[in-house]
TORDOMI-689285 format. One record per atom (N, C-alpha, C): residue number from 1; atom name; x, y, z. Coordinates in steps of 0.02 Angstrom, whole numbers, padded with zeros to 5 digits. Each point is the difference from the previous one (the first is absolute). Last residue first. Layout:
+---------+-------+--------+--------+--------+
| drenvex | timar |   east |  north |     up |
+---------+-------+--------+--------+--------+
|     NUM |    CA |      X |      Y |      Z |
...
+---------+-------+--------+--------+--------+
***
This chain:
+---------+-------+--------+--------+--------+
| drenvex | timar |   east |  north |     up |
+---------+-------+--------+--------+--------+
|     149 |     N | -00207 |  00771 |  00826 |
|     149 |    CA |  00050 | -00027 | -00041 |
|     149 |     C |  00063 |  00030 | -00035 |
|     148 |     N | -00196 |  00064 |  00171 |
|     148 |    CA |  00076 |  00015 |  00016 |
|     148 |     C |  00052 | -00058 | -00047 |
|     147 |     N | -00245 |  00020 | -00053 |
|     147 |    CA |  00020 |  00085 |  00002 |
|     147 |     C |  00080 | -00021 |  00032 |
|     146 |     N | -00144 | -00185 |  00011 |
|     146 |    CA |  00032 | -00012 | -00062 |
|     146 |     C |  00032 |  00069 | -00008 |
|     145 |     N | -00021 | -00160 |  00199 |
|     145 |    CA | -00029 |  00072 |  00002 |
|     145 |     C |  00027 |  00019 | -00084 |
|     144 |     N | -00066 | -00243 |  00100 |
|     144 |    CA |  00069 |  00037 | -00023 |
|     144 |     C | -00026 |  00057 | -00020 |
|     143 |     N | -00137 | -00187 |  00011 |
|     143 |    CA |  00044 | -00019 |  00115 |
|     143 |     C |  00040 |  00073 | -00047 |
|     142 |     N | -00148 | -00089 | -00173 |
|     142 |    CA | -00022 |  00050 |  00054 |
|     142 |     C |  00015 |  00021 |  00068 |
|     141 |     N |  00079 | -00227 | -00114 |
|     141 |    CA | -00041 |  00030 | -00032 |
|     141 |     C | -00028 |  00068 |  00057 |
|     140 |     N |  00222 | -00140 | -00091 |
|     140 |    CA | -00039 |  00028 |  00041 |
|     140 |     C | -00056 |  00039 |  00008 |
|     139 |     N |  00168 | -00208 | -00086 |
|     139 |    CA | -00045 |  00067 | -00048 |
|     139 |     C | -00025 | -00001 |  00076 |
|     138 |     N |  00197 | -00136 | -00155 |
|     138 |    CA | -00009 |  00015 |  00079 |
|     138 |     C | -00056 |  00039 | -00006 |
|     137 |     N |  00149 | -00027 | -00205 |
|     137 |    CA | -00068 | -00058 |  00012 |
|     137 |     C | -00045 | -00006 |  00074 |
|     136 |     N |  00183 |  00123 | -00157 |
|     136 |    CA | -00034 |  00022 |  00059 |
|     136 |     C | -00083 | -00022 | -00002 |
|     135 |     N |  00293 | -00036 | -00089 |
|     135 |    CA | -00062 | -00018 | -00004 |
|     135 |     C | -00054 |  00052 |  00038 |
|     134 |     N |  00255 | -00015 |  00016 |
|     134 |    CA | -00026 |  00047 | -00079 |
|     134 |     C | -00060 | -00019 | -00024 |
|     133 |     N |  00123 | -00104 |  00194 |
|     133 |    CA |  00020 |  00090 |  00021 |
|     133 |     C | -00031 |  00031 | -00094 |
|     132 |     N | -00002 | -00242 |  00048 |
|     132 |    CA | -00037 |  00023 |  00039 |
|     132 |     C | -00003 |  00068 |  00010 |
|     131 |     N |  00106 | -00139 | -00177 |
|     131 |    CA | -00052 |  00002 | -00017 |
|     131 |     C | -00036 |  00078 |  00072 |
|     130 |     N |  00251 | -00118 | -00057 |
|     130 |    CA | -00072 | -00028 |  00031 |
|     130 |     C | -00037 |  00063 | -00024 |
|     129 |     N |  00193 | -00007 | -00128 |
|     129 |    CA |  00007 | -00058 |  00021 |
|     129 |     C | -00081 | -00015 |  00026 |
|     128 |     N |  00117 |  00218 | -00053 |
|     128 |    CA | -00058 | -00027 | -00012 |
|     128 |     C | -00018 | -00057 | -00021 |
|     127 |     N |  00176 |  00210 |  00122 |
|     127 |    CA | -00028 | -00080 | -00016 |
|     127 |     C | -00066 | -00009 | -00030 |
|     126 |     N |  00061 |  00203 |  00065 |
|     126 |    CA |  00096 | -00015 |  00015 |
|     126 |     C |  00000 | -00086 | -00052 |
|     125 |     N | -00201 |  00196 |  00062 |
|     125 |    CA |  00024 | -00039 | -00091 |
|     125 |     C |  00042 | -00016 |  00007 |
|     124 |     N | -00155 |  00016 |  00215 |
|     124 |    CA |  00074 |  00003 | -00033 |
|     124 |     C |  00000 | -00034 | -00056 |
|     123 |     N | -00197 |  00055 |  00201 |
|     123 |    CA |  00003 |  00005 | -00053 |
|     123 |     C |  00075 |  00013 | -00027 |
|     122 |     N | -00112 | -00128 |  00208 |
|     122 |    CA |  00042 |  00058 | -00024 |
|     122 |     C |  00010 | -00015 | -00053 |
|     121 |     N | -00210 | -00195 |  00042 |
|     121 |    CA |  00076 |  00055 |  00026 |
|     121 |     C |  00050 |  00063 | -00005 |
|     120 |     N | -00230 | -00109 | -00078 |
|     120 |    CA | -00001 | -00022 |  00063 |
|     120 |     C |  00086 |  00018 |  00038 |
|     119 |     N | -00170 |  00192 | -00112 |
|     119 |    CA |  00045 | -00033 | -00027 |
|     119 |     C | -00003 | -00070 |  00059 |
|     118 |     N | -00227 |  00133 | -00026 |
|     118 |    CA |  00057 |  00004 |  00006 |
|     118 |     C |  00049 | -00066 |  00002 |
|     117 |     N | -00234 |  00142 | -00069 |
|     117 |    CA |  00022 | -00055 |  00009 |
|     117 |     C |  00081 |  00007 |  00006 |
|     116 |     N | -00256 |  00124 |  00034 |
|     116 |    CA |  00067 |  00005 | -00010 |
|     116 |     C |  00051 | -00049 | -00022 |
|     115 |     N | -00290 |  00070 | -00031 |
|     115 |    CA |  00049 | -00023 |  00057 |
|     115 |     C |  00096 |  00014 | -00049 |
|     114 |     N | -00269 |  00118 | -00029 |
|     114 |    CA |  00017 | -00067 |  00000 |
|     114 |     C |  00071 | -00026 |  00015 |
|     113 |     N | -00251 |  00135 | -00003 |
|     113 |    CA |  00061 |  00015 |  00027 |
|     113 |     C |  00042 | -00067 | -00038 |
|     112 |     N | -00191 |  00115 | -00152 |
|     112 |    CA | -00004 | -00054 |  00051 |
|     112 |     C |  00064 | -00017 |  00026 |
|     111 |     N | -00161 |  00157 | -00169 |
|     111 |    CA |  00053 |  00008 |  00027 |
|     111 |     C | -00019 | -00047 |  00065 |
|     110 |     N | -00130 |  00105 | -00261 |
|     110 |    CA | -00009 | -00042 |  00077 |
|     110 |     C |  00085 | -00018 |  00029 |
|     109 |     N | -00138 |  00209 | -00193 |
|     109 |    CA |  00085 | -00051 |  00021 |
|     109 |     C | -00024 | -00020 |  00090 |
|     108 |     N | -00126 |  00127 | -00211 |
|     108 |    CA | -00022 | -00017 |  00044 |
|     108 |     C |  00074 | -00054 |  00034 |
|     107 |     N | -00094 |  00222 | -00162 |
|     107 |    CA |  00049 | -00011 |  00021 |
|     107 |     C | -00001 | -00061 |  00055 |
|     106 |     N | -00180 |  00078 | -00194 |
|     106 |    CA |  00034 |  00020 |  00057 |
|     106 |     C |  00030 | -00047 |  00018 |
|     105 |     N |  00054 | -00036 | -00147 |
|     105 |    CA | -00051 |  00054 | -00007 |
|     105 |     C | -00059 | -00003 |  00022 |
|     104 |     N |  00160 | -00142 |  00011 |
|     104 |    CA |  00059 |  00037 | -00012 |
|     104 |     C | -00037 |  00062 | -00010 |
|     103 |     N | -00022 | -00259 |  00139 |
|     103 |    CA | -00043 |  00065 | -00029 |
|     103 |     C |  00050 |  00040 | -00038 |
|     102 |     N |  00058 | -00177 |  00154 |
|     102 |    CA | -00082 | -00032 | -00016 |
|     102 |     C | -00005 |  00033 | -00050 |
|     101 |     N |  00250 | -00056 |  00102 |
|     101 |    CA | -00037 |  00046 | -00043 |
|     101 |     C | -00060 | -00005 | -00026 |
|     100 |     N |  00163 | -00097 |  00212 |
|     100 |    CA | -00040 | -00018 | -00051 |
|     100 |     C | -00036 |  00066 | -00028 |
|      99 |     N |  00209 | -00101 |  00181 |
|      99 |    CA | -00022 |  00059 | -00028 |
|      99 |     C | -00050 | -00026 | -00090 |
|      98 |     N |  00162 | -00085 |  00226 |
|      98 |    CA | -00023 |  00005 | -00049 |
|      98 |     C | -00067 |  00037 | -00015 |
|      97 |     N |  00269 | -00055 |  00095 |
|      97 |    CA | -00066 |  00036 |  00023 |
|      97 |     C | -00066 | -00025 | -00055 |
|      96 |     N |  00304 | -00048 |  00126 |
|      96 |    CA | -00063 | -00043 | -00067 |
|      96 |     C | -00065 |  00057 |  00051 |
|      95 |     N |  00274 | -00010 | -00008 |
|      95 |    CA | -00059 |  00032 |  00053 |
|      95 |     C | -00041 | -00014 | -00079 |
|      94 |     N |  00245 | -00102 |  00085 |
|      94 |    CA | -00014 |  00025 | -00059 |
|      94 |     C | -00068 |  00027 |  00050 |
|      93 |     N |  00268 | -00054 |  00047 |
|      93 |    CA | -00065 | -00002 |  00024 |
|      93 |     C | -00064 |  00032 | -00056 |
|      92 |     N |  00285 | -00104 |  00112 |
|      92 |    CA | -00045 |  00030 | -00070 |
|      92 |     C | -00075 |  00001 |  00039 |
|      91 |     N |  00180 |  00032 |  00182 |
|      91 |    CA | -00018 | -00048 | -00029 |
|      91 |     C | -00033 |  00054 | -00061 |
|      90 |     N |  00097 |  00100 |  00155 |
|      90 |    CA |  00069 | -00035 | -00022 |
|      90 |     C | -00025 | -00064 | -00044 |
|      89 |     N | -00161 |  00169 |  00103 |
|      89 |    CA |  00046 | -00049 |  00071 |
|      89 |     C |  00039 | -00044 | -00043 |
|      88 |     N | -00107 |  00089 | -00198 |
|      88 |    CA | -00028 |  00020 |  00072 |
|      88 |     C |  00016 | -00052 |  00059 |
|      87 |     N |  00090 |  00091 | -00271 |
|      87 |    CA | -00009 | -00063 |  00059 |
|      87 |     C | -00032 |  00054 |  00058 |
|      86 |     N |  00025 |  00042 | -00302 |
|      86 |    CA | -00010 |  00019 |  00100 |
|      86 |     C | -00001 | -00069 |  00029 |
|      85 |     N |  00133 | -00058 | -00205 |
|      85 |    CA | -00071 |  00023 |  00026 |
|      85 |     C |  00006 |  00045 |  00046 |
|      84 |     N |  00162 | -00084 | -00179 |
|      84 |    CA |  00026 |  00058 |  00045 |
|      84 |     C | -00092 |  00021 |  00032 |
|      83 |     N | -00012 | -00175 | -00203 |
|      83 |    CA |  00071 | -00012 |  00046 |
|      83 |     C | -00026 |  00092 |  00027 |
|      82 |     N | -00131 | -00172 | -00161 |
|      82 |    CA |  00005 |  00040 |  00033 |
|      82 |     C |  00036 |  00041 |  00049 |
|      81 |     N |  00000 | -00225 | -00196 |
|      81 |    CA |  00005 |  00018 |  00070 |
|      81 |     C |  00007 |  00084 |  00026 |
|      80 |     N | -00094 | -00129 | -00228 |
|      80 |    CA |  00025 |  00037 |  00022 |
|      80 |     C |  00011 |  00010 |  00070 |
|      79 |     N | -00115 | -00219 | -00114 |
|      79 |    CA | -00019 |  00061 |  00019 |
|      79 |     C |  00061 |  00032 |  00032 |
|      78 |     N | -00096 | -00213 | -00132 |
|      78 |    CA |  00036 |  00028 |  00043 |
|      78 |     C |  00001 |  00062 | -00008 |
|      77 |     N | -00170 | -00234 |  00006 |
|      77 |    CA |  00007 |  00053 | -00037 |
|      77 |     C |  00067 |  00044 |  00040 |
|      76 |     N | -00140 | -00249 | -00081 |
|      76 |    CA |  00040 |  00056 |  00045 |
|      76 |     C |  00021 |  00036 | -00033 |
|      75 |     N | -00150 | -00233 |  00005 |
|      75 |    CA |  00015 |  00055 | -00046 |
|      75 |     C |  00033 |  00060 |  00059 |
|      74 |     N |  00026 | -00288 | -00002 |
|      74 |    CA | -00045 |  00061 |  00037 |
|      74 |     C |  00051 |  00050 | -00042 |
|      73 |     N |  00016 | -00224 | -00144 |
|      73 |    CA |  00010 |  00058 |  00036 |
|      73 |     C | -00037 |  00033 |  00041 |
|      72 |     N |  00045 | -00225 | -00138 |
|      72 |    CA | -00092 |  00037 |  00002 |
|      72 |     C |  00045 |  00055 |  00084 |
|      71 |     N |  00107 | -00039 | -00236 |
|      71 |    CA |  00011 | -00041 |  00062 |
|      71 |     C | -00063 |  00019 |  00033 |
|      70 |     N |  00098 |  00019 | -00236 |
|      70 |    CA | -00066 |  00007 |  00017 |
|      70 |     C | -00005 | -00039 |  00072 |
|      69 |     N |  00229 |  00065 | -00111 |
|      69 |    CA | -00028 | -00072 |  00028 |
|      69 |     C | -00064 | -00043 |  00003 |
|      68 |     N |  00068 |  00263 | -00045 |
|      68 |    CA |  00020 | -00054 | -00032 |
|      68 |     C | -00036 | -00080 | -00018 |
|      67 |     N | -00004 |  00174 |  00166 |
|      67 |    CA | -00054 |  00008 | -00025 |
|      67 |     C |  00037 | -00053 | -00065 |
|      66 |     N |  00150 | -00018 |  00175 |
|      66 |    CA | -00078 | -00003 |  00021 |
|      66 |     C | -00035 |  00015 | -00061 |
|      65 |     N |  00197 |  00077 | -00037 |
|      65 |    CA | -00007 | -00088 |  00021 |
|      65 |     C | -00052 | -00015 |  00007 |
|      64 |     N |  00034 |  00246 |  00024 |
|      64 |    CA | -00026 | -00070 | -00064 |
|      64 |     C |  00012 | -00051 | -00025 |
|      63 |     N |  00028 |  00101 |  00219 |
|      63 |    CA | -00077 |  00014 | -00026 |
|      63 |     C |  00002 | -00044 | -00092 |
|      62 |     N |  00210 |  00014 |  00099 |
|      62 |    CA | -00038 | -00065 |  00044 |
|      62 |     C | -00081 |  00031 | -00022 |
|      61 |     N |  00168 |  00154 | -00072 |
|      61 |    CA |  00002 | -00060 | -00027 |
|      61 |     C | -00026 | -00064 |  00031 |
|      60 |     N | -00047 |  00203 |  00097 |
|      60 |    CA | -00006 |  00011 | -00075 |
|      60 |     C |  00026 | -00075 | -00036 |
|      59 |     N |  00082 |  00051 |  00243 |
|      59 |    CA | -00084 |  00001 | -00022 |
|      59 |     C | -00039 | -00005 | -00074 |
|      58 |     N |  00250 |  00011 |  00078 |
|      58 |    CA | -00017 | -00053 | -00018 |
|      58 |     C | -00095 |  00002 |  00001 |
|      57 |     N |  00092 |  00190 |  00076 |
|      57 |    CA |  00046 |  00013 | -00062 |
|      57 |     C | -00006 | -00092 | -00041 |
|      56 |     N | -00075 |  00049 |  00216 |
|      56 |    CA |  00003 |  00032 | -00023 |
|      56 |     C |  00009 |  00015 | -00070 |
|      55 |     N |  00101 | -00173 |  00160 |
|      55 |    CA | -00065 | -00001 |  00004 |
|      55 |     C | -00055 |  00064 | -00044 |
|      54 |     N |  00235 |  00004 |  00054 |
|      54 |    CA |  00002 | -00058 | -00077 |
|      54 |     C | -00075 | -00007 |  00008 |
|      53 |     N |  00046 |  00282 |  00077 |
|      53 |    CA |  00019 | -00065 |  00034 |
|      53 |     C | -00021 | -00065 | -00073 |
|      52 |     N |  00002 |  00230 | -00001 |
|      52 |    CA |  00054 | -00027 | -00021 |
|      52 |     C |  00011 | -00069 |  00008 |
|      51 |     N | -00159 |  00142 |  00170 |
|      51 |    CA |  00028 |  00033 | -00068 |
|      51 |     C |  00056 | -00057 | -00027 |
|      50 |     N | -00195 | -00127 |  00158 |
|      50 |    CA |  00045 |  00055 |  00016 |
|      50 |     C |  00038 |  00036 | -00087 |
|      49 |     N | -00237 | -00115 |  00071 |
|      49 |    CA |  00051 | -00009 | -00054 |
|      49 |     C |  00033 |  00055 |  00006 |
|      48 |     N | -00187 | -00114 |  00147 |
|      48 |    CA |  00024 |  00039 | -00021 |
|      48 |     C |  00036 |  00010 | -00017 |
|      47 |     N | -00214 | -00142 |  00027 |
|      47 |    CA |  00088 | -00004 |  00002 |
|      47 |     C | -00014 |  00069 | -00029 |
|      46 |     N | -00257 | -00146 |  00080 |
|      46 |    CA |  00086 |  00088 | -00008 |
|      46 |     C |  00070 | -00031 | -00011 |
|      45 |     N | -00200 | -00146 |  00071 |
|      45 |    CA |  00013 | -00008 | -00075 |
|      45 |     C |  00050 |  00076 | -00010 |
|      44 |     N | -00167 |  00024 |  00213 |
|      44 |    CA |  00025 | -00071 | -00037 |
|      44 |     C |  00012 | -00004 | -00047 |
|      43 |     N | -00074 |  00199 |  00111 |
|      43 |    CA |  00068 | -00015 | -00002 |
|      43 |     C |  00021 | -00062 | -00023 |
|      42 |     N | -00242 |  00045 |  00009 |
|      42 |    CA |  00025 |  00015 |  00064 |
|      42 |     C |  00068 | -00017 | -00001 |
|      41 |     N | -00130 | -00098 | -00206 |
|      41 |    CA |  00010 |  00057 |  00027 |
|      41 |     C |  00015 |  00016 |  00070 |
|      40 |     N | -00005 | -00153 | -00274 |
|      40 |    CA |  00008 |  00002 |  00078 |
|      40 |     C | -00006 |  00071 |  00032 |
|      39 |     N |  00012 | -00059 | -00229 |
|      39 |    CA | -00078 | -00039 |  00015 |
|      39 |     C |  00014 |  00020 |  00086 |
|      38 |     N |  00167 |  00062 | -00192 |
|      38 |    CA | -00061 |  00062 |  00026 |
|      38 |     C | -00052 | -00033 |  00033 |
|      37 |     N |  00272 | -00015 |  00063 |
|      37 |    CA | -00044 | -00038 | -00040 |
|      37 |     C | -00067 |  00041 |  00006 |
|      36 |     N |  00231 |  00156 | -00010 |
|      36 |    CA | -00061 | -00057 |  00039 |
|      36 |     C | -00042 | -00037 | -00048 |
|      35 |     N |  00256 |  00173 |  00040 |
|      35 |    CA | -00046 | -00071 | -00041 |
|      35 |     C | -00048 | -00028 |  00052 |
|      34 |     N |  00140 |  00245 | -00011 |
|      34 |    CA | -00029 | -00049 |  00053 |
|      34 |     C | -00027 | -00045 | -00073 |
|      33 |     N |  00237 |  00143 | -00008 |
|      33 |    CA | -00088 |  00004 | -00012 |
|      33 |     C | -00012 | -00059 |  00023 |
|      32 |     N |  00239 |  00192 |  00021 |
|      32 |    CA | -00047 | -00077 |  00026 |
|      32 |     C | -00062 |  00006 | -00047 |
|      31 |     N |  00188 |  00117 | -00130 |
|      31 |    CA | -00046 |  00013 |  00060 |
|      31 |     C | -00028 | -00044 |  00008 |
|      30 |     N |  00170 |  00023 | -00167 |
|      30 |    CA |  00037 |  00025 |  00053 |
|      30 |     C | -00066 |  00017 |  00046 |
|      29 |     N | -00051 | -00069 | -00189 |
|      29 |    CA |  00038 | -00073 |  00025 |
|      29 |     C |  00039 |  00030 |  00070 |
|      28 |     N | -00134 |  00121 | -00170 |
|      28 |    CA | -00037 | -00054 |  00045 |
|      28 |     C |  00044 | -00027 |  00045 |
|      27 |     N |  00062 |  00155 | -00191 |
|      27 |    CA |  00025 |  00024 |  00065 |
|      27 |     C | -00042 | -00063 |  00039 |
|      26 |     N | -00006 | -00049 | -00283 |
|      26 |    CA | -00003 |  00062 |  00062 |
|      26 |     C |  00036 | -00019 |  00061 |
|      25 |     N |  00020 | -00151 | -00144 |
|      25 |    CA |  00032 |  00050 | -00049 |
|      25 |     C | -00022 |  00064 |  00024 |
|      24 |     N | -00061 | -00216 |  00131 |
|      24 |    CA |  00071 |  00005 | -00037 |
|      24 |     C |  00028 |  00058 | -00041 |
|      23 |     N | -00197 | -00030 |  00135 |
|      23 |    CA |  00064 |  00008 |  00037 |
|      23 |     C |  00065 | -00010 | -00035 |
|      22 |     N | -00213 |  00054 | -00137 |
|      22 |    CA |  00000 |  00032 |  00074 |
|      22 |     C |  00073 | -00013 |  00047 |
|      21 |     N | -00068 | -00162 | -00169 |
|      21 |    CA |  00046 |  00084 | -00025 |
|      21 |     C |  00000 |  00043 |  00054 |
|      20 |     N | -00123 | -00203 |  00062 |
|      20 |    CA |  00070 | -00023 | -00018 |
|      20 |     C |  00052 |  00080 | -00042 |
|      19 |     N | -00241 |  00002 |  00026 |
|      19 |    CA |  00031 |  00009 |  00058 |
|      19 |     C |  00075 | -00032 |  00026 |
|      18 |     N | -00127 | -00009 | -00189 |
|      18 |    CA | -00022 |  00059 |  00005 |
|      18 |     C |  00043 |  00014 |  00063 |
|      17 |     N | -00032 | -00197 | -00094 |
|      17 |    CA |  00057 |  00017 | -00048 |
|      17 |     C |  00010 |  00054 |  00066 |
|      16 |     N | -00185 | -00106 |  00064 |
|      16 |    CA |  00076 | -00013 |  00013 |
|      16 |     C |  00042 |  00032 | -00020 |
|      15 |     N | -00206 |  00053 | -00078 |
|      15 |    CA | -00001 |  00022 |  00056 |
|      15 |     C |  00072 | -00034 |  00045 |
|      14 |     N | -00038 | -00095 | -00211 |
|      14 |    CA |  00003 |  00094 | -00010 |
|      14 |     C |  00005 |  00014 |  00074 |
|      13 |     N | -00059 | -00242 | -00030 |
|      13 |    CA |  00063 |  00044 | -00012 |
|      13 |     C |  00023 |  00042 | -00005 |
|      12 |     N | -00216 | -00053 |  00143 |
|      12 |    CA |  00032 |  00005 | -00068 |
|      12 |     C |  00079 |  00021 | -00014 |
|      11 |     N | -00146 | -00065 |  00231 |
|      11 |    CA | -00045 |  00022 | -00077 |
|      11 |     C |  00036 |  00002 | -00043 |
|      10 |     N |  00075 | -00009 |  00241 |
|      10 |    CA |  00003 | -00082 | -00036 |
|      10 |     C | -00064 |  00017 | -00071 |
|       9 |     N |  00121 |  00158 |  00144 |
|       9 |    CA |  00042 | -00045 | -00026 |
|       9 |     C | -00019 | -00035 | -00041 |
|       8 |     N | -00064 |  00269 |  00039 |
|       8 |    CA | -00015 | -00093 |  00014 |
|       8 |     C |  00017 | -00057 | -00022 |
|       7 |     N |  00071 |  00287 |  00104 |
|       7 |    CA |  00015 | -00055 | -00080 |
|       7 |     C | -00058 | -00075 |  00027 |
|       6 |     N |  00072 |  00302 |  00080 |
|       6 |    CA | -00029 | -00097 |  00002 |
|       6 |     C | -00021 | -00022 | -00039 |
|       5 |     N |  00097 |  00227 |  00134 |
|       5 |    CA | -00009 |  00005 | -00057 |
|       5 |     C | -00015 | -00076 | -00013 |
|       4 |     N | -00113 |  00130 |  00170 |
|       4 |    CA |  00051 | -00006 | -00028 |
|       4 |     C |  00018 | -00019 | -00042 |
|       3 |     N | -00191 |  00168 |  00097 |
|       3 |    CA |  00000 | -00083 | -00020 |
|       3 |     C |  00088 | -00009 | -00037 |
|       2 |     N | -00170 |  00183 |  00163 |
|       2 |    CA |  00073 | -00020 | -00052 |
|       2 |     C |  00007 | -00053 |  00002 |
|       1 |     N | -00206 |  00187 |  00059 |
|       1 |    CA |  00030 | -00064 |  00016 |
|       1 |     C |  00055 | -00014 | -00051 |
+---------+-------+--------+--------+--------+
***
């Protein structure tokens, strides 16, 4: 599994500083990354922070305003945008399984099907204004032959 590269806004100045050099004195700034709030889930609370863009490049200094202020902040976290996915039918799509390790001597691994989820629109890094072509909050469960992915 690949975890990108992610910062949390609202813990410590370091972890700001941390990600304020990232786009300023590294390459960050020339790639989208998604901001989410961490209490919400099913796509609620996503922005996605086009390259270069004032939303972007102003993240860092509004986090520490915020921690500053001692504002009572939702904690967030941003995260590296993933860019050039497979798409399947032109949409993103991810494939969730799971898989439990009882044993290692002897060998005992439990396995349980588990579903697909797909984009809610054509997938284009042209924009990343909405949200809908780079989420995959949609989920199908077991309707999708997973071998002709």
């Amino acid at each position: 599994m690949y975890v990108p590269e992610s910062y949390m806004l609202t813990e410590t100045k370091q972890e700001i500083e941390a990600f304020r050099k990232v786009l300023n004195e590294g390459n960050g700034k020339d790639y989208p990354w998604v901001h989410k709030l961490s209490a919400v889930n099913q796509g609620k609370g996503i922005t996605i922070l086009a390259p270069n863009s004032p939303q972007l490049m102003g993240l860092p200094v509004v986090a520490l305003k915020d921690l500053k202020k001692h504002k009572d902040v939702k904690k967030s976290i941003v995260q590296r945008y993933l860019c050039n996915e497979i798409t399947w039918s032109d949409r993103k799509f991810d494939v969730w399984t799971y898989w439990f390790v009882a044993s290692l001597d002897p060998l005992v691994v439990l396995y349980h099907d588990g579903y697909v989820r797909v984009g809610n629109g054509v997938y284009s890094e042209a924009s990343f204004k909405d949200t809908t072509s780079h989420l995959t909050s949609h989920t199908r469960r077991n309707e999708i032959d997973l071998c002709r992915l």
